[in-house]
NUMI-126450 format. One record per atom (N, C-alpha, C): x, y, z. Coordinates in steps of 0.02 Angstrom, whole numbers, padded with zeros to 5 digits, always signed. Layout:
residues N
XYZ/...
end
This chain:
residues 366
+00042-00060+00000/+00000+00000+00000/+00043+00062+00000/+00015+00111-00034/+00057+00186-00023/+00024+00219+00013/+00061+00237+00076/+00045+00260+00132/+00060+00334+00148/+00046+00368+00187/+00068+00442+00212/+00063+00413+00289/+00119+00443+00320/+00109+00449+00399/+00127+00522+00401/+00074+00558+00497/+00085+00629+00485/+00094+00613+00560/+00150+00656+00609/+00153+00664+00659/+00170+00751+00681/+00161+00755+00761/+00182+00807+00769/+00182+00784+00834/+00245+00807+00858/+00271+00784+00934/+00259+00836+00987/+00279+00824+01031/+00258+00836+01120/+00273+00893+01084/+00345+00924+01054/+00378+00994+01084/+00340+01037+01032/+00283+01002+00957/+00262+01036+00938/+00288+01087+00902/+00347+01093+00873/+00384+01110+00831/+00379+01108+00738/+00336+01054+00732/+00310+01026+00668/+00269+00988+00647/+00245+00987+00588/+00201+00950+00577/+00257+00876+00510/+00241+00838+00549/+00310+00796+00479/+00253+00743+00446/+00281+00745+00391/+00240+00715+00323/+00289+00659+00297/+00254+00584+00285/+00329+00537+00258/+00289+00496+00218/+00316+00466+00160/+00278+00441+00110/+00308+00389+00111/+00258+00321+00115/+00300+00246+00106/+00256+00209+00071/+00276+00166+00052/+00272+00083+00034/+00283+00040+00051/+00198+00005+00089/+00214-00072+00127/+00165-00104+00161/+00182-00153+00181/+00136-00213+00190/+00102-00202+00282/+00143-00162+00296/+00123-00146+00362/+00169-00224+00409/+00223-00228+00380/+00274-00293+00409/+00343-00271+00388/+00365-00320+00358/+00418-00329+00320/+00442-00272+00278/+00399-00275+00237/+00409-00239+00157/+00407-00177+00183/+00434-00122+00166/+00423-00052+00198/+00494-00014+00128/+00471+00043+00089/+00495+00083+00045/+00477+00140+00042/+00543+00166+00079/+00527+00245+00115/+00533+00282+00047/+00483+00331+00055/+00500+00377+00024/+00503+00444+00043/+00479+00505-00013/+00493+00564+00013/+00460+00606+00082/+00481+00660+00106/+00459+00675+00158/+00455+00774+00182/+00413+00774+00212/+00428+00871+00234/+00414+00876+00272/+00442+00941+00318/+00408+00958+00392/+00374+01028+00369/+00327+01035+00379/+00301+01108+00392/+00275+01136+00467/+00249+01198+00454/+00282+01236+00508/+00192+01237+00554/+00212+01225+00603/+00104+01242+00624/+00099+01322+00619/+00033+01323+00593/+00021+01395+00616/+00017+01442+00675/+00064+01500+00675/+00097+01501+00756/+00035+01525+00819/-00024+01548+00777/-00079+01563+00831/-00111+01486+00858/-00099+01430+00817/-00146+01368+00840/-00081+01353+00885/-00003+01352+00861/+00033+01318+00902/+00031+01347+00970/+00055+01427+00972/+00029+01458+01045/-00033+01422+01066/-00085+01425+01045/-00162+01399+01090/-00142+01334+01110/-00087+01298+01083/-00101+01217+01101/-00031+01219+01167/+00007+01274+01135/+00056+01283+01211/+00030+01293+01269/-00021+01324+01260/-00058+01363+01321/-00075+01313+01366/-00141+01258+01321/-00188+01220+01343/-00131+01149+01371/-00086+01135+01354/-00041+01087+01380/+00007+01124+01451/+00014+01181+01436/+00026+01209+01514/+00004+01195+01567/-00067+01208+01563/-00129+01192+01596/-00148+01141+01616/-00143+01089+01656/-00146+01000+01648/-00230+01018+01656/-00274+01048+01714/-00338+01055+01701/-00364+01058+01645/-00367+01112+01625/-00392+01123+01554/-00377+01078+01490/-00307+01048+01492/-00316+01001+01443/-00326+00922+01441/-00374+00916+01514/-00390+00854+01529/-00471+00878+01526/-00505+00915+01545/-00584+00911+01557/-00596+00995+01497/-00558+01014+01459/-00586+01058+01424/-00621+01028+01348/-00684+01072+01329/-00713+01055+01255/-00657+01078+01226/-00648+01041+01186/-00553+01043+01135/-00580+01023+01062/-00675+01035+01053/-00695+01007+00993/-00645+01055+00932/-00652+01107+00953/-00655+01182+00893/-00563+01176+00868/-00545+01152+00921/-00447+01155+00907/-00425+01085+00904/-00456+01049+00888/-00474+00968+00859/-00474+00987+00813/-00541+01034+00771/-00539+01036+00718/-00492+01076+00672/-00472+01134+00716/-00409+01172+00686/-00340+01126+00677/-00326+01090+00735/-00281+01051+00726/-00287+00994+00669/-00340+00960+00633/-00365+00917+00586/-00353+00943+00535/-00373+01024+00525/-00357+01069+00462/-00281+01085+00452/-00237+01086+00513/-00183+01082+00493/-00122+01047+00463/-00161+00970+00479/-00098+00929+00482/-00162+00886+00397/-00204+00909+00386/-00243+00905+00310/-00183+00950+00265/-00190+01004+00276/-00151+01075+00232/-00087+01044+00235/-00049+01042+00275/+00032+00987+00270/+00028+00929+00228/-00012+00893+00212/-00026+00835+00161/-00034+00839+00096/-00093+00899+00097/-00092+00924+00032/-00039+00962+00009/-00006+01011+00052/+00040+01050+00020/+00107+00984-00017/+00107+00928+00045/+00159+00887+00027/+00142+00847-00017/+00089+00842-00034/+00060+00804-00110/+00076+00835-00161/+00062+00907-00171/+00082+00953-00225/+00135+00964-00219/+00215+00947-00194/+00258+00968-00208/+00294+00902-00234/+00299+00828-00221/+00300+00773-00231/+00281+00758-00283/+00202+00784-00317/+00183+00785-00392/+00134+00723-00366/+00114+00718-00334/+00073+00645-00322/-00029+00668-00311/-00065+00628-00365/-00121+00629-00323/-00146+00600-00283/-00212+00655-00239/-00255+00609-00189/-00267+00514-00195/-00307+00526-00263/-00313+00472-00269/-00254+00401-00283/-00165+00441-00270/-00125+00386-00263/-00111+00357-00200/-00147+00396-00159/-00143+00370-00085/-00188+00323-00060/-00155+00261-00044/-00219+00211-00013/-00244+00244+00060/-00196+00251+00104/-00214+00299+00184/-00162+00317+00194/-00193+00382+00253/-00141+00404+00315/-00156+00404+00366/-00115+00375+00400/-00091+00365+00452/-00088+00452+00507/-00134+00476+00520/-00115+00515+00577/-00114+00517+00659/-00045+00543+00692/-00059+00536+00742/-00099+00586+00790/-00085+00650+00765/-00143+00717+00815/-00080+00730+00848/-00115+00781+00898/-00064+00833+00947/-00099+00778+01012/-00055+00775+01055/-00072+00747+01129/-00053+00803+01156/-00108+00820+01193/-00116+00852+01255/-00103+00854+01320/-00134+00789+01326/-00144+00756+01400/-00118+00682+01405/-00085+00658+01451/-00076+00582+01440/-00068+00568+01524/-00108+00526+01545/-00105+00498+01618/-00124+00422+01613/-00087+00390+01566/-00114+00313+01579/-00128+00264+01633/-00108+00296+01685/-00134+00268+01758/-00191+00257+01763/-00223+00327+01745/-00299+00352+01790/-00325+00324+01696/-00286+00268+01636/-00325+00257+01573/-00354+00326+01550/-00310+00363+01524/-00346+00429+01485/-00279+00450+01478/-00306+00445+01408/-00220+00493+01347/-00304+00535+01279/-00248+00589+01278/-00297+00643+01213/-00277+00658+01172/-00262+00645+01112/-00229+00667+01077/-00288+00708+01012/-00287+00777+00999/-00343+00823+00977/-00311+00771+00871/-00394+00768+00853/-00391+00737+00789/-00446+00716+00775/-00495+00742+00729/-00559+00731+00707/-00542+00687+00631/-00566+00632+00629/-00534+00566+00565/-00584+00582+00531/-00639+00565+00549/-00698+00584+00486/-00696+00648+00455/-00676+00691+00477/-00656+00751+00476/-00582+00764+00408/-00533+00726+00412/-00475+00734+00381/-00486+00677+00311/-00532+00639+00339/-00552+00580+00257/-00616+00622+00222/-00657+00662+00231/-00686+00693+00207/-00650+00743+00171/-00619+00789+00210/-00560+00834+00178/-00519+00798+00120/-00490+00758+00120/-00429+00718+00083/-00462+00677+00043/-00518+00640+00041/-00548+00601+00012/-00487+00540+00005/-00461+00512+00069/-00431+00470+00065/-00434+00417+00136/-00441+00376+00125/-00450+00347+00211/-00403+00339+00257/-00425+00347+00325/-00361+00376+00351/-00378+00348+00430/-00327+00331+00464/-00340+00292+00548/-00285+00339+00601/-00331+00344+00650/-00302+00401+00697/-00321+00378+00760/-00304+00409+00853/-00319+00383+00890/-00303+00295+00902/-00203+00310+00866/-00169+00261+00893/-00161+00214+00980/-00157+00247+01017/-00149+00266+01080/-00203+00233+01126/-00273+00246+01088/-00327+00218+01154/-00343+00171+01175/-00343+00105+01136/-00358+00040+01151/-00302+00020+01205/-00249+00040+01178/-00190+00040+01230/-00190+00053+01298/-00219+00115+01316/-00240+00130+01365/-00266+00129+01396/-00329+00102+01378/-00415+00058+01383/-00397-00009+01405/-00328-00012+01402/-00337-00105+01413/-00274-00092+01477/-00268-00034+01487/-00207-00033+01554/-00104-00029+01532/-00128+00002+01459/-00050-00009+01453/-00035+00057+01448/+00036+00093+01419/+00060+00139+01444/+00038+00187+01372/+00020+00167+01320/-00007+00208+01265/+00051+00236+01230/+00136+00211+01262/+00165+00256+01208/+00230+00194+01250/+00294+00210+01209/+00282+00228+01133/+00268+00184+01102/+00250+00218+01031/+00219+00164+00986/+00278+00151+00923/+00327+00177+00920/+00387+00174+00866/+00419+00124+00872/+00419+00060+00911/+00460+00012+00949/+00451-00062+00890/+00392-00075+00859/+00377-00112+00809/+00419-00108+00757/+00406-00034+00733/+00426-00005+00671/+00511+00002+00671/+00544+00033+00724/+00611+00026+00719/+00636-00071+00727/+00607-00083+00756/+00623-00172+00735/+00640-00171+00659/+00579-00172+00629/+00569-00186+00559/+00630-00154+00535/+00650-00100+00543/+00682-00049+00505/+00753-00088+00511/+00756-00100+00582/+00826-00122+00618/+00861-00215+00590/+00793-00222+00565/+00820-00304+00550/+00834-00309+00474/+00793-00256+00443/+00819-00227+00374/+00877-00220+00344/+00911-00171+00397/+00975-00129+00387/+01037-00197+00428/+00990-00254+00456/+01063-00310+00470/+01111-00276+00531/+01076-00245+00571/+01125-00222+00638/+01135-00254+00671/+01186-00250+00693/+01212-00296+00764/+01189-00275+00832/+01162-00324+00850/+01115-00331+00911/+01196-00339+00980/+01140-00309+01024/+01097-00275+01043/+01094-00173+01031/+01043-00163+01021/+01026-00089+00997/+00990-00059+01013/+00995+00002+01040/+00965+00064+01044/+00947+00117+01017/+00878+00120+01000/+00852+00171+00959/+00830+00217+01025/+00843+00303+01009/+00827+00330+01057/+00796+00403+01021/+00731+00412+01044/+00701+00477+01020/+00710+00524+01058/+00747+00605+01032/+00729+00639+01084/+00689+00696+01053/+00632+00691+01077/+00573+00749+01064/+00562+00789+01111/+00503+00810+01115/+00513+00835+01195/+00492+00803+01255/+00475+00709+01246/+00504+00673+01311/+00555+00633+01262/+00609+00612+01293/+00637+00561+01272/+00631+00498+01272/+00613+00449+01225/+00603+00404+01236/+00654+00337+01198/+00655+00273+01209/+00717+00206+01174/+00673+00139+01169/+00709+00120+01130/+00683+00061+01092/+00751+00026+01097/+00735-00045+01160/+00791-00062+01138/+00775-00143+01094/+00832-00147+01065/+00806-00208+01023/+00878-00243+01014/+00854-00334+01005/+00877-00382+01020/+00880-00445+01002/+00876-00454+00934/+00831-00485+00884/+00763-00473+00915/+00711-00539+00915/+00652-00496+00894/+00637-00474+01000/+00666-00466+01018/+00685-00459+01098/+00654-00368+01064/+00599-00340+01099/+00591-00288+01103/+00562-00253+01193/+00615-00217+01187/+00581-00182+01266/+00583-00080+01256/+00529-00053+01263/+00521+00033+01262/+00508+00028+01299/+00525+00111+01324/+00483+00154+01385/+00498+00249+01361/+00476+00261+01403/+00506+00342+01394/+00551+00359+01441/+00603+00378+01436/+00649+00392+01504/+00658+00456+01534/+00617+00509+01520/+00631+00588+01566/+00604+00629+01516/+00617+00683+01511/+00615+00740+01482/+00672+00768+01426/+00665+00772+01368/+00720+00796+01308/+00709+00863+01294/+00682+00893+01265/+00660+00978+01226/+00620+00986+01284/+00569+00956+01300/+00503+00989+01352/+00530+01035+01399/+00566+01017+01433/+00597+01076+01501/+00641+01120+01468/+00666+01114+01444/+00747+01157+01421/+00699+01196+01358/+00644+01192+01339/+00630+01223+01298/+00587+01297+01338/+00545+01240+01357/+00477+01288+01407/+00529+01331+01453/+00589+01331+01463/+00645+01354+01502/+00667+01419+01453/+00669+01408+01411/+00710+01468+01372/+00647+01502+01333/+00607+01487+01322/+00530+01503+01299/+00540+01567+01354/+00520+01556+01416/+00503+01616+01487/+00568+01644+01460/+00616+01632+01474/+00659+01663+01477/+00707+01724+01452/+00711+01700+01389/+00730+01719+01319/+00695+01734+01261/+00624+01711+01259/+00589+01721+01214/+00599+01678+01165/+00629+01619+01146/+00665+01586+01116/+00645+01511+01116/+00640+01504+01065/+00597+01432+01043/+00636+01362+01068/+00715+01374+01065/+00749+01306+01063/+00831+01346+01084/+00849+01295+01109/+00933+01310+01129/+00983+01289+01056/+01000+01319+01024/+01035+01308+00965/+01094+01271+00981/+01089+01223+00955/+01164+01192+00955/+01167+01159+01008/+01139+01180+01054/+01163+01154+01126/+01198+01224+01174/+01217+01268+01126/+01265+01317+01148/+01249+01346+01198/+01200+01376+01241/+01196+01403+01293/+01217+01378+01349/+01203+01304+01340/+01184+01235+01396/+01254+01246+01391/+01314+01241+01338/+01372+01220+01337/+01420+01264+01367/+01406+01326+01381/+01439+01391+01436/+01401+01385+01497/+01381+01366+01514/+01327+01339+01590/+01365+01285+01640/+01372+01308+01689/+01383+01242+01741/+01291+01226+01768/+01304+01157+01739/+01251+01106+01784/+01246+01130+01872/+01198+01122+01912/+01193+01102+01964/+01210+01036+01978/+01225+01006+01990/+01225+00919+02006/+01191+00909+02066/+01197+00954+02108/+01144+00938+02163/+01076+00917+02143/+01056+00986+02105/+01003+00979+02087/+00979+00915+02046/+01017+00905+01998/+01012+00832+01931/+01006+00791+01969/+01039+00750+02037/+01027+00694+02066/+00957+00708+02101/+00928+00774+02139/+00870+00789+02166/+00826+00770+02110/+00841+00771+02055/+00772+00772+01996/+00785+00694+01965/+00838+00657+01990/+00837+00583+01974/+00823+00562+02005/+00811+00558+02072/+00794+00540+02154/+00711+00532+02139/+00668+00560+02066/+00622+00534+02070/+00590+00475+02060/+00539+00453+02084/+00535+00362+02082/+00493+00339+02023/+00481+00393+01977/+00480+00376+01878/+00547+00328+01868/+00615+00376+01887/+00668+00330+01842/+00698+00262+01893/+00677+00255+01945/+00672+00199+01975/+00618+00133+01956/+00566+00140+01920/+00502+00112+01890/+00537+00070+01836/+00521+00008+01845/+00525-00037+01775/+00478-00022+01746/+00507-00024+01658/+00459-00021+01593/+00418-00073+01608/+00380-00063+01572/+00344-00013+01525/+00335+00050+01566/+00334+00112+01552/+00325+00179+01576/+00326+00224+01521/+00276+00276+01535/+00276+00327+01494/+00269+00389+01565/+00276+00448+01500/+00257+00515+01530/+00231+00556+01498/+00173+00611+01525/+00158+00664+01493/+00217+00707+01472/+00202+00766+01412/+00257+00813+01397/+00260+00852+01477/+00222+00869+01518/+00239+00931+01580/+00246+00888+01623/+00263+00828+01629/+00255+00785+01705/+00320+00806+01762/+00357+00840+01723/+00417+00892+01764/+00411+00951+01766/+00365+00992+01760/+00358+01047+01727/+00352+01079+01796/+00321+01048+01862/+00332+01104+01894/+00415+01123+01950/+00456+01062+01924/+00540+01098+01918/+00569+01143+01912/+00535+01194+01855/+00554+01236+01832/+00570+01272+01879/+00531+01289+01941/+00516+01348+01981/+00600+01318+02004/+00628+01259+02044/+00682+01244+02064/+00746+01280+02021/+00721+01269+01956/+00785+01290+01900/+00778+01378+01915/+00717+01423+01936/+00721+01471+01912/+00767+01522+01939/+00810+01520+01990/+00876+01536+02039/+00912+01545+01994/+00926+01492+01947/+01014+01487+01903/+01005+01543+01856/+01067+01555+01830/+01043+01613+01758/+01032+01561+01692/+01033+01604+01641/+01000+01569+01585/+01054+01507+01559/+01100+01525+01567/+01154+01471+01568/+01164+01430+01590/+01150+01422+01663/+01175+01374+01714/+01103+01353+01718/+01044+01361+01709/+00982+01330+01712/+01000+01282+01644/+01012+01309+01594/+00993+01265+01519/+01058+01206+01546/+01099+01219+01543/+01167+01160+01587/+01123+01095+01603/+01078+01142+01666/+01052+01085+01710/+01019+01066+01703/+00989+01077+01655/+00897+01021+01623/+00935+00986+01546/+00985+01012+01524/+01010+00982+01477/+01040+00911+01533/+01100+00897+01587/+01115+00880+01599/+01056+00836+01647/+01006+00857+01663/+00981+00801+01679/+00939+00770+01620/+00908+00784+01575/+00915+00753+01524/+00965+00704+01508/+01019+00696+01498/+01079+00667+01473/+01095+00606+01540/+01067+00617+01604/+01083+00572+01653/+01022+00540+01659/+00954+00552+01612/+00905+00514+01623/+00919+00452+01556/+00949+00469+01512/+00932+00443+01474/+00981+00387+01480/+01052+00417+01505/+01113+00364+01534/+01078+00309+01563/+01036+00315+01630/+01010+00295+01676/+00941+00231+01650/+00926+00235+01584/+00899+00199+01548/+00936+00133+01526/+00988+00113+01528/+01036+00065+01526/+01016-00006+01573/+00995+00026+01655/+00973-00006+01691/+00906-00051+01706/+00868-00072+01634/+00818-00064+01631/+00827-00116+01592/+00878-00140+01534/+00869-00182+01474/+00918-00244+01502/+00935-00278+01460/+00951-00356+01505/+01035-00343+01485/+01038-00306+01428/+01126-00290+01397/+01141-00229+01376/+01194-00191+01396/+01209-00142+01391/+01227-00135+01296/+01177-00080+01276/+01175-00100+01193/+01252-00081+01169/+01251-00125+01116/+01333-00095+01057/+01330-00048+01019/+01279-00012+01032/+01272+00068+00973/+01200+00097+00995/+01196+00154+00975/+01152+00221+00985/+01122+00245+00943/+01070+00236+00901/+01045+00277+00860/+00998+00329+00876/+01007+00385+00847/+00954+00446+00879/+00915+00481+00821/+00876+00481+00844/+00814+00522+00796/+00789+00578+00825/+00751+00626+00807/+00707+00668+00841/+00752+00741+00840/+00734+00782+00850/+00754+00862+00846/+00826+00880+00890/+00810+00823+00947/+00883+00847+00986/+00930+00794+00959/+00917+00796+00909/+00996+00747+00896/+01034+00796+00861/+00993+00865+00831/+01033+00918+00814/+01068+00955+00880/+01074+00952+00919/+01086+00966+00993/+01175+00945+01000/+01210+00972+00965/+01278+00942+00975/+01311+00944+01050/+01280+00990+01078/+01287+00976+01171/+01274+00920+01177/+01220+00912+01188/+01191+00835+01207/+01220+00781+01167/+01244+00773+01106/+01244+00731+01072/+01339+00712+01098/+01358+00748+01112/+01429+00769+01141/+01429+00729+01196/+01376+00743+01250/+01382+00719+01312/+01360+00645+01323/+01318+00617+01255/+01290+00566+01267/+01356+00502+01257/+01391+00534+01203/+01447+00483+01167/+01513+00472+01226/+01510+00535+01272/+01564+00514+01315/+01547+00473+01387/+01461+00480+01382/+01447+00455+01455/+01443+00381+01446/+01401+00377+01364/+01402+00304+01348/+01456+00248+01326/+01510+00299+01294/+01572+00248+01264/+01557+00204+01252/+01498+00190+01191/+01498+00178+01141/+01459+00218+01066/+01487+00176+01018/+01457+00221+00953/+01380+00254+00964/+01361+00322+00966/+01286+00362+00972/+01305+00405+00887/+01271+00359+00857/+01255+00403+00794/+01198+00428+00762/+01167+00512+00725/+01103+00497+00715/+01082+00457+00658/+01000+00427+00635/+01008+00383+00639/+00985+00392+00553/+01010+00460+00534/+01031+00471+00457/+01093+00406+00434/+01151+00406+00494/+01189+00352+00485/+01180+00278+00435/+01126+00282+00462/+01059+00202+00411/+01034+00221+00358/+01023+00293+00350/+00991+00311+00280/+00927+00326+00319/+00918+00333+00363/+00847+00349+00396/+00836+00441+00398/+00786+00440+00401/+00770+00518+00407/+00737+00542+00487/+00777+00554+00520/+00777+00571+00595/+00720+00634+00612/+00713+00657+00569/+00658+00720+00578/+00582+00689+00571/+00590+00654+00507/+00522+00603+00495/+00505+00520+00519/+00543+00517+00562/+00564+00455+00573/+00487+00400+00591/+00483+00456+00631/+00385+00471+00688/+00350+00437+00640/+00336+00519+00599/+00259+00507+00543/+00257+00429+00501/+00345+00415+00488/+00330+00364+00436/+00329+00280+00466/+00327+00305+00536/+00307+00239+00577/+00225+00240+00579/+00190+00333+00604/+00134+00323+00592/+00105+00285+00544/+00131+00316+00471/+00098+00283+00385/+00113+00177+00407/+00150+00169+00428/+00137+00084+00433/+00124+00063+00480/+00092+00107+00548/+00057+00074+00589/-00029+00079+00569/-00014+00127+00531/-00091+00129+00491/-00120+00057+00453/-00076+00048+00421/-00093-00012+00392/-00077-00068+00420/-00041-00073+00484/-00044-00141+00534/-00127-00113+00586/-00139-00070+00589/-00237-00055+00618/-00280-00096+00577/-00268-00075+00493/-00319-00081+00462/-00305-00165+00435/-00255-00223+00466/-00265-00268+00435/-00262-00292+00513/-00286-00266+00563/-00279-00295+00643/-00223-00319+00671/-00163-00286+00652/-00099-00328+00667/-00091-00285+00718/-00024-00290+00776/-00024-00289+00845/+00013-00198+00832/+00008-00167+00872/+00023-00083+00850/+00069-00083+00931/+00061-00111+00987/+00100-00135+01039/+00088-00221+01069/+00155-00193+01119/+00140-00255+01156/+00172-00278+01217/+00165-00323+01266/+00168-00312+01337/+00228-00279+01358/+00299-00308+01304/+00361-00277+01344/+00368-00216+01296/+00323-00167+01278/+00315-00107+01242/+00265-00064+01281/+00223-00083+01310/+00164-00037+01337/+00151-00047+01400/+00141-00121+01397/+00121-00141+01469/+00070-00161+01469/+00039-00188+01391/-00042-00197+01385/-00033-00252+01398/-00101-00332+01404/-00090-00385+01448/-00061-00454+01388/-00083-00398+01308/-00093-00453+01247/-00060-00408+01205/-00021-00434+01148/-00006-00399+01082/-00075-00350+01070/-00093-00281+01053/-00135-00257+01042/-00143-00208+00983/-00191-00211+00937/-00189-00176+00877/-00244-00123+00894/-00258-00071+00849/-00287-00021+00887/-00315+00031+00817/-00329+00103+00874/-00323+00141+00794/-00408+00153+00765/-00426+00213+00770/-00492+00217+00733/-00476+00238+00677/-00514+00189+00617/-00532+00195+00564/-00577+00222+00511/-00587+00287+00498/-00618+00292+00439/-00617+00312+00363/-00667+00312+00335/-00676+00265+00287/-00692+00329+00217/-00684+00327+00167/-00712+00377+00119/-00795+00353+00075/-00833+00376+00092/-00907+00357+00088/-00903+00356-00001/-00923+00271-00020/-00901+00276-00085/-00991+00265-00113/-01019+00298-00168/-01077+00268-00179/-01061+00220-00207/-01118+00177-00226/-01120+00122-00244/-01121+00100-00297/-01100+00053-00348/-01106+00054-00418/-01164+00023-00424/-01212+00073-00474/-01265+00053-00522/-01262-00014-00546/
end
């Protein structure tokens, strides 16, 4: 099948578009891909409402569902027309929505995405609301990339054991082992250090790493913020994007330097600290996701880990789209019921496939 997957992560930075070919298994033929930019009045409103853990757990979120549906529609089409491809060459897409809210404890994850809504628009069929069955049945609802980097990983003939590691704005790893798969999310990546220089600076993202990289860390502080009993928790585990968020106030003493240091650096000791969790300390690092442009971090990860951390362009993979084009073939493992997680991935009790489906209302032939 020719697929589209569309994601847009915690830190909300983009909307990414990835075009493939595949069976929703094995067979998988990546193709082209774009990020576009959200529109910055919907992205502010969705910063706001994720600030807010109230409001983006019990607020009507119909109207910015639907703005959010219109956006990540307009990213498809625009990426259709530049690709040269029509509607009608697309069998589905795969979207994932903006998550808001995620508390899989209390079973309730949100991610804003109206489907009937985006197959009417697109006139293409399309499965969204990855996440809930997952959650509905007691597992951790994320991550869901842990399948898909298998596939990718047994493709490319790597030597086991391996670590795939996302950093968005939570960080999350995939470690893999032939078909030995274990995820979780391990701390916070962009989310703090961003929402940190956001107040601060006015400033979307730490470039390079460079601020963090003239900064002394606290270390007091980094072990106070590992001392929490998240990174003591065996996987399966997830986290909301703010589940640290009210830290900040701790960080807000340091200057802008020595704060970014210390959420970079605990970042970098959460993710170390993820090691303790898998049965073998992996033989390589692959990284995907926005902070792998982060040459601070990417600096600090290679000397804490001593061993190879490369991003995971290294494979020929596309680290920016890496997400969406897992979305596009978990779409088509929904729509043929194949498993989208599973116990040592989520924490659900059974392999579980998932995913609402709809459909493009075809009349009927005469």
């Amino acid at each position: 099948m020719k697929v589209i997957g569309v994601m847009s992560g915690t830190s909300m930075d983009g909307i990414d578009v990835a075009l493939l070919e595949t069976d929703g298994e094995a067979a998988i033929k990546r193709g082209p891909s774009s990020v576009s930019a959200y529109p910055s009045d919907l992205r502010e409103a969705l910063i706001a409402l994720v600030a807010d853990q109230k409001r983006a757990e019990f607020e009507d979120v119909a109207a910015l569902s639907d703005a959010v549906t219109d956006a990540h529609c307009e990213a498809v089409e625009a990426f259709l027309k530049r690709v040269g491809l029509a509607k009608h060459a697309i069998d589905l897409v795969g979207f994932h929505g903006q998550t808001i809210f995620h508390a899989p404890d209390r079973k309730l994850t949100r991610q804003l995405f109206n489907g009937p809504r985006a197959t009417a628009r697109l006139g293409i069929d399309s499965v969204c609301q990855f996440r809930t069955a997952d959650v509905a049945m007691g597992g951790q609802g994320a991550p869901l990339a842990p399948l898909y980097h298998r596939a990718l990983a047994q493709a490319s003939l790597l030597e086991m054991p391996v670590m795939v590691l996302n950093l968005g704005g939570v960080a999350n790893v995939t470690y893999l082992n032939r078909d030995h798969v274990i995820a979780f999310d391990t701390g916070p990546a962009s989310a703090l250090l961003d929402d940190f220089l956001r107040e601060r600076r006015g400033i979307a993202f730490d470039q390079d790493g460079a601020l963090a990289a003239i900064g002394q860390p606290d270390r007091l502080m980094v072990e106070q913020f590992l001392a929490h009993e998240y990174f003591r928790a065996f996987p399966p585990k997830s986290l909301d994007r703010n589940a640290f968020h009210e830290w900040m106030k701790l960080v807000s003493p340091l200057s802008d330097a020595d704060g970014a240091a210390t959420l970079a650096a605990f970042t970098l000791e959460s993710i170390c600290a993820s090691i303790a969790h898998v049965p073998e300390p992996p033989k390589r690092w692959l990284v995907g996701g926005g902070g792998r442009h982060n040459r601070f971090l990417m600096q600090g990860l290679r000397q804490r880990l001593a061993v190879p951390v490369d991003p995971v362009e290294a494979l020929g993979w596309d680290g920016d789209t890496l997400e969406a084009e897992c979305f596009g073939w978990l779409a088509v493992r929904a729509l043929k019921g194949l498993p989208l997680s599973l116990p040592s991935t989520t924490g659900v009790p059974y392999p579980m496939s998932g995913g609402e489906i709809s459909r493009v209302r075809r009349e009927p032939v005469a």
